[in-house]
C-alpha positions in Angstrom: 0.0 0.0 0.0 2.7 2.3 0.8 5.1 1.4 -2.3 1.4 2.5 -4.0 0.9 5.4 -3.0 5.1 6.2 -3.2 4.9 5.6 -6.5 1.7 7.8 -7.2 3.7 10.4 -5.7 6.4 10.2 -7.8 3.9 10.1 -10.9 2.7 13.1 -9.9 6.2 14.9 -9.2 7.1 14.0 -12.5 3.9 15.3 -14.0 4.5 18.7 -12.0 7.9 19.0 -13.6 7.1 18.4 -16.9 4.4 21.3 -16.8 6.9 23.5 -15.1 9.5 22.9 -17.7 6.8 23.9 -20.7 6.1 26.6 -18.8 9.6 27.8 -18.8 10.2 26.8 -21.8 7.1 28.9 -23.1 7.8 31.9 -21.0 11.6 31.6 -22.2 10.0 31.9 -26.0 7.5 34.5 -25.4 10.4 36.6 -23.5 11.9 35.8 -26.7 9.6 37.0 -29.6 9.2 40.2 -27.2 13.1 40.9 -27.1 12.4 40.2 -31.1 9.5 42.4 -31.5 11.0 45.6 -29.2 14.5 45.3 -31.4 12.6 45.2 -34.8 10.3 48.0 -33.5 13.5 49.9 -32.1 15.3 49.6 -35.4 12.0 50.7 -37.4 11.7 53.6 -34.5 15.4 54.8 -35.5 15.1 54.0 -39.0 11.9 55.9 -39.8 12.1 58.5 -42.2 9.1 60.4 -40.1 8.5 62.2 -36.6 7.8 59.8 -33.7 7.9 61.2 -30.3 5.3 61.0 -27.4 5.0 64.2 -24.4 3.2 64.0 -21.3 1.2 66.3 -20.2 3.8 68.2 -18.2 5.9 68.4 -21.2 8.8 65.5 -20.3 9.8 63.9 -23.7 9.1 59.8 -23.6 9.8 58.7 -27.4 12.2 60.7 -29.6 13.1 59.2 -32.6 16.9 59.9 -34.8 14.7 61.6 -37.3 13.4 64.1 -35.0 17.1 64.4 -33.3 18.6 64.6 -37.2 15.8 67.5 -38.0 15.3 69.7 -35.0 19.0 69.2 -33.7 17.9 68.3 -30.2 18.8 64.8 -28.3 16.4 63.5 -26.0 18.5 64.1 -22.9 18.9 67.6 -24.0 14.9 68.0 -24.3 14.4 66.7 -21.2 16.6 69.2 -19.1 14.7 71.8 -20.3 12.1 73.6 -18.2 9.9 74.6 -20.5 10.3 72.0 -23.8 7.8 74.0 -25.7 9.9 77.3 -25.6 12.7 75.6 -27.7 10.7 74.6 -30.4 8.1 78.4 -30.5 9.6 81.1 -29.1 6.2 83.1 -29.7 4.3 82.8 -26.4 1.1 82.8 -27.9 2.3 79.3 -30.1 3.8 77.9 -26.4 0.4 78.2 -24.9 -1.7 76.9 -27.9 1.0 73.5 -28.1 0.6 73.3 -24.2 -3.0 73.2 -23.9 -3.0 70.9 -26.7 -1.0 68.6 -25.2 -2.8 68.7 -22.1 -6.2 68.4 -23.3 -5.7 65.3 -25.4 -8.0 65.9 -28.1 -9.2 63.1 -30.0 -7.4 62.2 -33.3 -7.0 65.3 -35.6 -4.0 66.5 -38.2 -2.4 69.8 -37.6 0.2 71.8 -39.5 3.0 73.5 -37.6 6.4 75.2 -38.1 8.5 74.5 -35.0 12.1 76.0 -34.7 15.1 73.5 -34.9 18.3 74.1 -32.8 19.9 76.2 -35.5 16.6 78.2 -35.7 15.4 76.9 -39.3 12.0 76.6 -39.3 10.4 73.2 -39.8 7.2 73.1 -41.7 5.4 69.7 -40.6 2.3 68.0 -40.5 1.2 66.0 -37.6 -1.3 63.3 -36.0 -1.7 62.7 -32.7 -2.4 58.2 -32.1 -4.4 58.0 -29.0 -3.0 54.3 -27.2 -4.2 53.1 -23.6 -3.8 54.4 -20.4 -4.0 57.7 -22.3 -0.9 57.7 -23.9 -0.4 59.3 -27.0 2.1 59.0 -29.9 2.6 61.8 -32.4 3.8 61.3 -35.6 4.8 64.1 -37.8 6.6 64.1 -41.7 9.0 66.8 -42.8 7.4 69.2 -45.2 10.2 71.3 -46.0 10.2 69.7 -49.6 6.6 69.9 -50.3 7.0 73.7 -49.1 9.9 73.9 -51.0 7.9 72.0 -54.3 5.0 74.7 -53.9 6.9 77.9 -53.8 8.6 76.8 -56.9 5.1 76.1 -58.1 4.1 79.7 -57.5 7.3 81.5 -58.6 6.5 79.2 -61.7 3.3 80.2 -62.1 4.1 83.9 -61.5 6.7 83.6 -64.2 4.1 82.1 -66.2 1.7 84.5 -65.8 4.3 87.5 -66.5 5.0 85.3 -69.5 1.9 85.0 -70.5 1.3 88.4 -70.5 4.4 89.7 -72.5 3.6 87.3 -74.8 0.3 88.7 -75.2 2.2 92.6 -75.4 4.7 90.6 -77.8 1.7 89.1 -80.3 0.1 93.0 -80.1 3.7 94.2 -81.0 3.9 91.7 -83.6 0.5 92.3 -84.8 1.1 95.8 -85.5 4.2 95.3 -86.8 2.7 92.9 -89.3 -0.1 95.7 -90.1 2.5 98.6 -90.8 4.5 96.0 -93.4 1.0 95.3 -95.2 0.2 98.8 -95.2 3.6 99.7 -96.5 2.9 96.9 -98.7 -0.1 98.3 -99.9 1.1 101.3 -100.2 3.8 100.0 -102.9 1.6 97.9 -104.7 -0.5 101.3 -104.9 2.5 102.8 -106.2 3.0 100.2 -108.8 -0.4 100.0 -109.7 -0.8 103.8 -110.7 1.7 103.1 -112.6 0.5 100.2 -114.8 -2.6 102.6 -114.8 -1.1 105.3 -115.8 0.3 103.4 -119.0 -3.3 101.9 -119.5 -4.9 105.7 -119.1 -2.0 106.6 -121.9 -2.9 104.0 -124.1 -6.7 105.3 -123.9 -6.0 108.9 -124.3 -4.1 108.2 -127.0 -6.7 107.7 -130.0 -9.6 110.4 -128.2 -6.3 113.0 -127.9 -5.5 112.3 -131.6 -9.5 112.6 -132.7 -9.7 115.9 -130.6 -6.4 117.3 -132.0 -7.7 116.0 -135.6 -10.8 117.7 -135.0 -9.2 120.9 -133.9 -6.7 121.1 -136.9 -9.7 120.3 -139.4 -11.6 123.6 -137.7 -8.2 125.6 -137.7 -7.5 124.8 -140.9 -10.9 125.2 -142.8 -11.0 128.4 -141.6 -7.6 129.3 -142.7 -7.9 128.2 -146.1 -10.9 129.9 -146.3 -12.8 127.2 -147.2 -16.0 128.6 -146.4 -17.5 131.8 -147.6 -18.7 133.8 -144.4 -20.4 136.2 -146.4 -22.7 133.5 -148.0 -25.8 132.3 -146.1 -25.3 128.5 -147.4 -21.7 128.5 -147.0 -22.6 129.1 -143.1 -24.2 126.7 -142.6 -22.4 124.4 -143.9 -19.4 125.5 -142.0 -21.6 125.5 -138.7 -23.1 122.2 -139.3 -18.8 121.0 -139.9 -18.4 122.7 -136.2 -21.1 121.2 -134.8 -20.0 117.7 -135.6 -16.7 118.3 -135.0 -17.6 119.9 -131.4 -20.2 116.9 -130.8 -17.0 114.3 -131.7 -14.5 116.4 -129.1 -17.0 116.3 -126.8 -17.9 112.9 -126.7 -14.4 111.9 -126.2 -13.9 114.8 -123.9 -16.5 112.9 -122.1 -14.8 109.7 -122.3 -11.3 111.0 -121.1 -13.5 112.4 -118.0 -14.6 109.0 -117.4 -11.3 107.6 -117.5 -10.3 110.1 -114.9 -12.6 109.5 -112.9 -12.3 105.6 -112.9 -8.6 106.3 -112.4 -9.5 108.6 -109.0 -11.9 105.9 -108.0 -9.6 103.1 -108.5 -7.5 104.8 -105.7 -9.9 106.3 -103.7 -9.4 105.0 -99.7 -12.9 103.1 -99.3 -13.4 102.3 -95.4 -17.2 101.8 -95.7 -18.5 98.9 -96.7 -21.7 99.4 -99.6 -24.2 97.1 -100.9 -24.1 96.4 -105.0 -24.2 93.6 -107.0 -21.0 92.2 -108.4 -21.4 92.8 -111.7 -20.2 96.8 -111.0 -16.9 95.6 -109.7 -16.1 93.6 -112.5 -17.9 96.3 -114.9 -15.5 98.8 -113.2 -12.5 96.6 -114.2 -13.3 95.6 -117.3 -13.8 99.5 -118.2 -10.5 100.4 -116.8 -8.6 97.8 -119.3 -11.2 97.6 -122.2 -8.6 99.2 -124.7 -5.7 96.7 -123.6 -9.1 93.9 -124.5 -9.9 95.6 -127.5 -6.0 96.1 -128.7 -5.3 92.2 -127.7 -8.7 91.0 -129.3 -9.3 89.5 -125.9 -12.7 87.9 -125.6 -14.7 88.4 -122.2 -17.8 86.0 -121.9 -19.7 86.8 -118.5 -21.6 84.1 -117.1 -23.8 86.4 -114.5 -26.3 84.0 -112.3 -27.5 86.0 -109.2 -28.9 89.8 -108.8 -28.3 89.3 -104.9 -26.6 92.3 -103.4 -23.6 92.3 -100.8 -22.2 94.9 -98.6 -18.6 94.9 -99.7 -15.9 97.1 -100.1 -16.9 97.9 -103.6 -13.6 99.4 -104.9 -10.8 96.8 -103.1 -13.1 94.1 -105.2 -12.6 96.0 -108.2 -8.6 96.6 -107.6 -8.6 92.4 -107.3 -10.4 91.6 -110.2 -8.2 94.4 -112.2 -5.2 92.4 -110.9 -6.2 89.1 -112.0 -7.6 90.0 -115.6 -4.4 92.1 -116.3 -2.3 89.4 -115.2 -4.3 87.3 -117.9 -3.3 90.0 -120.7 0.2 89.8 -119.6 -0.1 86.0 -119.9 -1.8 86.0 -123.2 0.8 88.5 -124.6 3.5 86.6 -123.0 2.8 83.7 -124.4 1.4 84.9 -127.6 -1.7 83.1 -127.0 -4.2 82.9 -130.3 -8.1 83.7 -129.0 -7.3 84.8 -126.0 -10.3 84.2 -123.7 -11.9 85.3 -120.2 -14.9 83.8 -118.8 -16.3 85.2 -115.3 -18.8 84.0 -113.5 -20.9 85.0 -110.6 -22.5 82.6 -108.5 -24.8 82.8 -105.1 -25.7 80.1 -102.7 -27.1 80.7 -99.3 -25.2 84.3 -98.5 -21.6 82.9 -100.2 -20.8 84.9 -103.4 -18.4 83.3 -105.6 -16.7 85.0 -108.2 -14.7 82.9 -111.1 -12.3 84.6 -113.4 -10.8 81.2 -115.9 -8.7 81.8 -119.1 -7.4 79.6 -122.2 -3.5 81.1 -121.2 -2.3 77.8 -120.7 -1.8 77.9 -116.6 0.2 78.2 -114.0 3.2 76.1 -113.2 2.4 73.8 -110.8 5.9 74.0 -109.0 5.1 77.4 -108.3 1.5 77.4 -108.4 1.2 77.8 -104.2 3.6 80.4 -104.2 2.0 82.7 -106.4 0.6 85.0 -103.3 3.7 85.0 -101.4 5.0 88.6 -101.0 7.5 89.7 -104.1 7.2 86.7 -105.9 6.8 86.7 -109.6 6.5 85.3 -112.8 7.2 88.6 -114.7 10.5 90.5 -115.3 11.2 93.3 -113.1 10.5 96.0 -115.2 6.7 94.2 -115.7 6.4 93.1 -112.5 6.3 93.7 -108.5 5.6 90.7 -107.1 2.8 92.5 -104.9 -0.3 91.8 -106.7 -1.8 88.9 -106.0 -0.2 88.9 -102.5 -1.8 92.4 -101.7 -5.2 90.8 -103.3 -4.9 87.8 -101.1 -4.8 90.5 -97.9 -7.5 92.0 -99.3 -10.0 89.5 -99.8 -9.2 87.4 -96.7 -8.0 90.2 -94.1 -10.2 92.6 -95.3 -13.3 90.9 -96.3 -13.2 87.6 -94.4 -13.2 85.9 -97.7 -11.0 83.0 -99.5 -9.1 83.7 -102.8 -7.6 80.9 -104.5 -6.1 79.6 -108.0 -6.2 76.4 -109.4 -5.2 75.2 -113.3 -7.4 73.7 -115.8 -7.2 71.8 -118.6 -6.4 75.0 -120.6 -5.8 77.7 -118.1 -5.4 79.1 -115.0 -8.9 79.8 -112.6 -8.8 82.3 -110.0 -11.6 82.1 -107.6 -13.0 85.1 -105.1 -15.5 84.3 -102.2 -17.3 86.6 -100.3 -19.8 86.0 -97.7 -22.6 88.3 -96.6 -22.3 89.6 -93.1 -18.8 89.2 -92.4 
């Protein structure tokens, strides 16, 4: 009975030991993982590249990481001699009071921005958020936003410098506008220039056969009345010699009346218009065709107008007429030039929904097509110098689209060249 019960006792001892050794041997590994987890959360502490630190309510410094001791300069030994922590980091006593009554009130979670001093007195724009843990302890952790600060006032000098760009480039484009505006008026004003003078050798070539008839008429009067070719004295031979004047004054008047017209086409063609007026575009062209109908008639050009609307549009009349001039003298020059045989022009007008098209085409044989889209480039030209500027068609271009808000354009046919003018109503 007793070697029983010994041996129960020895069972049991056993047992005892066994559990006492597991729970060493458990304690041993929890003690373990813990010495683990506090050096893997020490190295993360140091390593962090954020704020960590944790105050009590009467200021004394518990956590201080080496990111807050690289940034603000301070150790935590160095913190923690000081009387009043706060002071070190806001020197404004307004700040000190607002960070100590922060800290002692405990708020819940909430982010707040702050610029604390560091030791050399830089000032440390940061962000921060408080982590409330048990037994009301609190953690703070905080990132550097020096860089960000940094980032943004580059940001806004950028967009200053922008802005300052933006608005000499807007001064620059008015300067370059204007400047663009004086060389087309100076422009203008050459291809004026050259223009009176083409028209000044077309007005010579039309005064030239109504001068003669008037100087004909003149010597015929002058010189019946020298040579006595009529008897004063005789009632018939009066009125024969005033029925001679009268046709004679009725021919130098006619062409009297003629050479006024061709002055007055001439002043017109010249004539600064700066009001729009409202016509049909057959007067343009009329106009035009007026101006050069001896150069027509002396080259045996023929003119076929194909006229399909009566619409009216408010235009500047006269700039119209100074482009269509251009391009139907720059067909005579082609047909002479090239000594084309039935020289032809055909114009049309056309009108569809407010857009008036005007078509000039000839039979001269075209336009080169390597240099066909350079032929309204300023001072180019197919002519010789002493025939041509190079201005024409360039200053026609300004006027039709810069002017008018219209398109002019040039295309070849199968026999020719085809200039075409649009111009649309209200613009």
């Amino acid at each position: 009975m007793i070697i029983s019960i010994l041996i129960f006792i020895i069972l049991m001892l056993v047992l005892w030991i066994l559990r006492l050794e597991n729970k060493i041997y458990n304690k041993e590994r929890i003690e373990k993982n813990l010495k683990y987890r506090e050096e893997h959360f020490k190295t993360l502490f140091d390593i962090a590249p954020i704020f960590i630190d944790s105050f009590d309510t009467k200021g004394h410094c518990k956590l201080w990481n080496k990111e807050c001791e690289r940034v603000f300069g301070w150790s935590m030994e160095e913190l923690n001699a000081q009387e009043n922590v706060f002071a070190l980091f806001h020197p404004d006593p307004k700040q000190q009071e607002i960070m100590i009554e922060a800290f002692r009130t405990r708020k819940e979670t909430q982010y707040i921005d702050m610029n604390p001093l560091s030791k050399s007195g830089e000032i440390i724009p940061s962000r921060w958020v408080n982590v409330n843990l048990s037994d009301d302890e609190i953690i703070y952790i905080g990132i550097d936003m020096r860089a960000q600060k940094e980032a943004e006032t580059k940001f806004l000098d950028a967009q200053f410098q922008l802005q300052e760009l933006n608005a000499s480039l807007q001064d620059r484009v008015d300067t370059g506008i204007k400047e663009i505006q004086k060389k087309e008026e100076l422009l203008l004003g050459q291809s004026r220039l050259a223009q009176m003078g083409e028209m000044l050798s077309i007005i010579a070539h039309q005064w030239r056969q109504p001068l003669s008839v008037i100087g004909m008429s003149a010597f015929s009067i002058q010189s019946k009345i020298d040579l006595e070719k009529f008897d004063f004295n005789n009632e018939e031979s009066q009125k024969k010699f005033l029925q001679f004047l009268q046709n004679e004054m009725k021919d130098i008047h006619n062409y009297t009346q003629y050479l006024t017209g061709t002055i007055e086409d001439f002043t017109n063609f010249f004539k600064p218009n700066k009001q729009k007026e409202s016509t049909t575009l057959d007067i343009p062209i009329d106009k035009a065709l007026n101006i050069l109908n001896t150069m027509i008639k002396k080259e045996d050009i023929k003119i076929l107008i194909d006229n399909q609307t009566s619409k009216s549009i408010n235009i500047y009349a006269n700039e119209v007429m100074q482009v269509i001039l251009n391009i139907i003298k720059n067909d005579i020059d082609n047909f002479i030039e090239k000594n084309i045989a039935n020289p032809q022009i055909n114009i049309s007008i056309q009108e569809d929904n407010n857009k008036f098209i005007i078509t000039i085409c000839d039979n001269g044989g075209g336009i080169d097509e390597r240099i066909i889209e350079k032929i309204f480039d300023p001072y180019f030209s197919t002519k010789n110098e002493k025939n041509g500027t190079g201005l024409g068609l360039y200053i026609s271009k300004i006027v039709i689209e810069n002017h008018s808000a219209g398109i002019l354009s040039a295309k070849n046919t199968d026999i020719g060249a085809c200039f075409e003018i649009v111009l649309f109503e209200g613009k």
